[in-house]
C-alpha positions in Angstrom: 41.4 16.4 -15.0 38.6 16.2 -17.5 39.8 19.8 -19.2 43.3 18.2 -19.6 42.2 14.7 -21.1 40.1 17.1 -23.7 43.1 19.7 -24.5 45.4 16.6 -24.8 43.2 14.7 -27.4 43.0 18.2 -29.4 39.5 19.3 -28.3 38.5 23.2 -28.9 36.8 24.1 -25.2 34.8 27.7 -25.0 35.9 28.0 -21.5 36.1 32.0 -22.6 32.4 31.8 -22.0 33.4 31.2 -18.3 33.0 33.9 -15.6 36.5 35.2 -15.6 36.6 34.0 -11.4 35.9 30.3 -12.9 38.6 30.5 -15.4 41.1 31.8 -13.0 40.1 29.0 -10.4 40.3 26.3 -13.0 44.1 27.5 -13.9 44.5 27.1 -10.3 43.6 23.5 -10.2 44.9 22.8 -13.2 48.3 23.9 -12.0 48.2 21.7 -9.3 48.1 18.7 -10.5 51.0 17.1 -11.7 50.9 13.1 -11.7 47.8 11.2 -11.6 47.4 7.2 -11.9 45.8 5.6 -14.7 42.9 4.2 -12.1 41.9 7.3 -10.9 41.8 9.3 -14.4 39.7 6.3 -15.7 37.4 6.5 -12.7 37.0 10.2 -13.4 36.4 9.6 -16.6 33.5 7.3 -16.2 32.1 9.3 -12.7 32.3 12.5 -15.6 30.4 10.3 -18.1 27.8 9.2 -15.8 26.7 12.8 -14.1 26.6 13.7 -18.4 24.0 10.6 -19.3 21.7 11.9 -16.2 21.5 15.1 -17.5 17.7 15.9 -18.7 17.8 19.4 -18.7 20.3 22.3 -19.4 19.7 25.7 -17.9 22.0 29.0 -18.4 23.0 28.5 -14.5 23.2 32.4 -13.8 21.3 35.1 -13.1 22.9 36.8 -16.3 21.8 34.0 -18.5 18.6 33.3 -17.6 18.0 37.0 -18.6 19.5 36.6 -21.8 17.8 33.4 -22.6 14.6 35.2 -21.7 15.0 38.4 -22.8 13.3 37.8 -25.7 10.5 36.6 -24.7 9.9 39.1 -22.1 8.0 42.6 -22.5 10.4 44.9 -24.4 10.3 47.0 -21.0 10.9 44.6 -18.3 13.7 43.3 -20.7 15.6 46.2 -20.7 15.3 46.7 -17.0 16.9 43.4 -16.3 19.3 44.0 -18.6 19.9 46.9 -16.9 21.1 45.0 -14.0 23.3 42.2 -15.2 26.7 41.6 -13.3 28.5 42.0 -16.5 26.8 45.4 -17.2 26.9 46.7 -13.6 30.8 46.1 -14.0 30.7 48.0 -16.8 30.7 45.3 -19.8 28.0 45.8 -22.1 29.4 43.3 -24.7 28.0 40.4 -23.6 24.7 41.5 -25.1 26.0 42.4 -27.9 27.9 39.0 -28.6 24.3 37.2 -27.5 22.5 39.0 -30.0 21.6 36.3 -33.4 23.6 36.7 -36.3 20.5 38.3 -38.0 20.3 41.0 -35.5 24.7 41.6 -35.8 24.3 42.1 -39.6 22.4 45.3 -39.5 25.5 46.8 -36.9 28.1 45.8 -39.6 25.7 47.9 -42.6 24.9 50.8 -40.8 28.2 51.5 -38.1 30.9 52.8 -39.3 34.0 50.4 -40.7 36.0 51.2 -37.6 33.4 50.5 -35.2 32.4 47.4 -37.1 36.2 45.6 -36.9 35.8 46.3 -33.2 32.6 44.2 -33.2 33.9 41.6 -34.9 37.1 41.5 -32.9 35.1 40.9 -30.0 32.4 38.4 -31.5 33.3 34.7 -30.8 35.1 33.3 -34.3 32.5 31.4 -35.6 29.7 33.7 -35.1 31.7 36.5 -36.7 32.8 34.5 -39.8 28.5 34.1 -40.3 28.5 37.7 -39.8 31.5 38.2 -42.5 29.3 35.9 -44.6 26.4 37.8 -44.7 27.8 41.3 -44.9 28.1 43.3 -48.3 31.5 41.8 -50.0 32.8 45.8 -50.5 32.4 46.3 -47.0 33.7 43.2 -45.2 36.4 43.7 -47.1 37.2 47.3 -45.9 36.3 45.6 -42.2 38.8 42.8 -42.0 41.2 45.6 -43.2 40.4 47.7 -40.4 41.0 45.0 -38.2 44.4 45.1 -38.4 44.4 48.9 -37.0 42.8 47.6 -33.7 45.9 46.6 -32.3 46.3 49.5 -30.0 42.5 50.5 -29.1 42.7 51.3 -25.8 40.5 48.7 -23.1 38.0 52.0 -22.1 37.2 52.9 -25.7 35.8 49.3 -26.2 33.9 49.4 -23.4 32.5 52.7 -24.3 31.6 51.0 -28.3 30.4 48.1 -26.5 27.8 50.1 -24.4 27.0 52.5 -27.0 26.1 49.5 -28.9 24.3 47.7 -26.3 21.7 50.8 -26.1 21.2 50.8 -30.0 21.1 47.2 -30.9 20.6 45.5 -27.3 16.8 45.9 -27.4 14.5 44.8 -30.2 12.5 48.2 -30.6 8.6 47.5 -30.6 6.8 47.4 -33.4 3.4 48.4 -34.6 3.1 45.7 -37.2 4.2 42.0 -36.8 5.2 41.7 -41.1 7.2 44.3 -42.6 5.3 46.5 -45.3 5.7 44.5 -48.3 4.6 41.4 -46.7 1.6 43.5 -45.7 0.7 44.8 -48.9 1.4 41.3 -50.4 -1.1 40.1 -48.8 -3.9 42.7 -49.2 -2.7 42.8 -53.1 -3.0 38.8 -53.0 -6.9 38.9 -52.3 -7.4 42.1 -54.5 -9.1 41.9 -57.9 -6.9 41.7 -60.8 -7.9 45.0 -62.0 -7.0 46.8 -58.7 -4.1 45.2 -58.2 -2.5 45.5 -61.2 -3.6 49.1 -61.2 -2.1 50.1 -57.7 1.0 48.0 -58.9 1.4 50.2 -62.0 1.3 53.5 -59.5 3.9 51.9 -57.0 6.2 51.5 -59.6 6.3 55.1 -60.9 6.1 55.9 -57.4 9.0 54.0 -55.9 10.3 51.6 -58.3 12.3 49.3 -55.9 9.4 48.9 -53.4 7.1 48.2 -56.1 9.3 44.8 -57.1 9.4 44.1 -54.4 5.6 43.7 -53.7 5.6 41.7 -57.0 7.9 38.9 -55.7 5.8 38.8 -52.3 2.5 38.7 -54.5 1.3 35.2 -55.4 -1.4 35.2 -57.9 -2.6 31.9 -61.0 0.1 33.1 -62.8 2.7 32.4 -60.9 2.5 28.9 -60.0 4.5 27.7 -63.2 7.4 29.8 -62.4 7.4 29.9 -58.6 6.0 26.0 -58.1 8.0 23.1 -57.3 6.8 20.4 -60.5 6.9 17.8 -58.0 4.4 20.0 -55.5 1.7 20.9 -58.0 -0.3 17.6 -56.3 0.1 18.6 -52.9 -1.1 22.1 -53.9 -4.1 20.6 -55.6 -5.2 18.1 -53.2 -7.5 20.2 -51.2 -9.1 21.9 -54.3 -12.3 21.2 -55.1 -12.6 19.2 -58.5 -15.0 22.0 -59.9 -13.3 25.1 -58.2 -9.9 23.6 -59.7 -11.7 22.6 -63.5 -13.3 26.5 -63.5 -9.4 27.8 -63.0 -7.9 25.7 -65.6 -10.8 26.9 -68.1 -10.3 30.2 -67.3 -6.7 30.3 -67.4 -6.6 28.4 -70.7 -8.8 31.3 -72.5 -6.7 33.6 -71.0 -3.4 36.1 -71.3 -0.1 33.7 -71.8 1.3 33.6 -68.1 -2.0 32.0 -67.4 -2.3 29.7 -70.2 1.1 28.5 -69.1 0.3 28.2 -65.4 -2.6 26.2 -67.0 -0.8 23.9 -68.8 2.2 23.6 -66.3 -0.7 22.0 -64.0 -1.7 19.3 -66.2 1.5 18.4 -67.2 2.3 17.6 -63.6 -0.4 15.6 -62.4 -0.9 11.8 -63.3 -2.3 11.4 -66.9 -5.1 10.3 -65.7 -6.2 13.0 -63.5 -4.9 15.8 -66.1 -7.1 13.8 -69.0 -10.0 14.5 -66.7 -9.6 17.7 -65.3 -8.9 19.0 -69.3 -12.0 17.1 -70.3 -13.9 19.0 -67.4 -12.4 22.3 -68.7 -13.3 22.2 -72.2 -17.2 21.9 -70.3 -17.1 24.5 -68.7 -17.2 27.0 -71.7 -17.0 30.6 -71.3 -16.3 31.5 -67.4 -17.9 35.3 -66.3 -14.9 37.0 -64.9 -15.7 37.3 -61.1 -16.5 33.6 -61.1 -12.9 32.5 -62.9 -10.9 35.0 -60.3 -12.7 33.3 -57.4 -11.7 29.5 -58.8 -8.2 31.0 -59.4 -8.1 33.1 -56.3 -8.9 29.8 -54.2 -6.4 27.4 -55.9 -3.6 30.3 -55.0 -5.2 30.5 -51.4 -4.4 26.6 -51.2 -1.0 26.8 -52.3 -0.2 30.2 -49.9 -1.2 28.1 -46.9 1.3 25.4 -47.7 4.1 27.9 -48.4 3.1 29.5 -44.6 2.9 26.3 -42.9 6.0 25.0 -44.3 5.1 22.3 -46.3 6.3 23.4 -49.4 8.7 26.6 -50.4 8.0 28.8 -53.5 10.9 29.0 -56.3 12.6 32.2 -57.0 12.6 32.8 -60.6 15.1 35.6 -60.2 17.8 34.1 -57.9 17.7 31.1 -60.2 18.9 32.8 -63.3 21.4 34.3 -61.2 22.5 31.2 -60.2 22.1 29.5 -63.8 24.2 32.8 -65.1 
């Protein structure tokens, strides 16, 4: 009664997400009733609403969900075993884990698989997960995808199952990995806390090296003089707050004497603090005088380190110079 009050008011119900014994059963019961008074469907109705509001906790209910929700989280071995021995891929079905899998993890399928195999996946993906998965694939090739699509019409049940397992063994399981970031958020990192020298230096080999990676390991670098392209105006305080006063004066002289990209990082600070404090903090500057190298790199190198830690805790989120052209273009 409940299913038929939603599909008459125009509700969308997943009920494809059913075991295929449940859906059969509730076409059963649905088929049997034919009349019901206007009491009993608004004392359904309320008994339906009540059992909802009690509900503190939802759980996947089934063996089959509780190792997909968990799967995860689990060692990449015992994962796979369980996986091994779900209903739906004991009958045969390896889909369901494909269709489980995030969006993030079905993008890579649609890049690398080939066009035919990719409309088959997203034939079988539920349709809003597979229009995020349209979304976020290459324009050339989702294109040539949906076009495939319409050649799918006579795929015989076996092959799909076949694809769907085939799948299942390539994508199903996260593969382990030996390092937690990926390589350029590695070498960002080390590059970050590297003296300028070095860093420029192994920078200048990357790129005649490998070109790509080596921008790459720019935009993940964070360094003084960055902060007035890649910094928020409205965040430079918050960055600043848990800078020493003479740590933070020592960066600002030794930015100001230094190459442009500094000088502007320099100047894009004051600008966006209070009057006040920028009056005081340029005043403090000018004292300073001449700054010896390594002592102007450690000031800078601990302003950056302030303003890192509120980009990885969330608190703030870095500009990108390059996708803001794009977007101003």
């Amino acid at each position: 009664m409940i299913v038929q009050m939603l599909i008459s008011d125009g509700g969308a119900l997943s009920l494809s997400d059913l075991p295929d014994p449940l859906q059969e059963l509730l076409t059963r019961e649905l088929g049997a009733i034919r009349l019901v008074d206007r009491d009993t469907v608004s004392a359904v109705a309320e008994e339906f609403v009540t059992e909802l509001e009690t509900i503190g906790l939802s759980a996947p209910g089934t063996r089959d969900g509780a190792i997909t929700a968990l799967a995860d989280h689990l060692s990449p071995a015992l994962a796979e075993k369980l996986r091994a021995q779900m209903d739906a891929v004991r009958n045969g079905d390896h889909w369901p884990r494909i269709i489980d899998l995030s969006v993030e993890r079905i993008v890579p399928i649609m890049t690398a698989e080939s066009i035919e195999i990719c409309a088959v996946v997203l034939s079988k993906l539920p349709v809003r997960k597979a229009a995020e998965v349209l979304v976020k694939t290459p324009g050339d090739r989702a294109r040539r995808i949906t076009y495939a699509m319409s050649q799918t019409a006579k795929i015989a049940p076996e092959t799909v199952r076949k694809i769907g397992a085939a799948l299942a063994h390539d994508y199903g399981t996260p593969k382990p990995l030996a390092f937690e970031n990926a390589p350029v958020q590695r070498l960002g990192a080390i590059l970050n806390a590297t003296a300028t020298d070095t860093r420029e230096d192994v920078l200048e080999g990357l790129g005649a090296a490998d070109p790509d990676f080596a921008d790459d390991v720019r935009r993940a670098i964070f360094t003084f003089k960055d902060i007035a392209p890649r910094v928020k105006p409205t965040d430079i305080p918050n960055c600043l707050r848990s800078v020493d006063n003479d740590v933070m004066a020592t960066a600002v002289a030794a930015a100001l004497a230094g190459e442009p990209a500094m000088v502007e990082s320099a100047e894009y600070i004051l600008k966006n603090l209070s009057q006040r404090m920028a009056t005081q903090l340029r005043e403090d500057a000018a004292e300073r005088g001449r700054i010896k190298k390594a002592e102007a790199e450690t000031a800078m190198a601990t302003v950056t380190t302030a303003i890192r830690d509120l980009v990885e805790t969330g608190i703030i989120t870095l500009r990108d110079p390059e996708t803001e052209e794009d977007a101003d273009s």
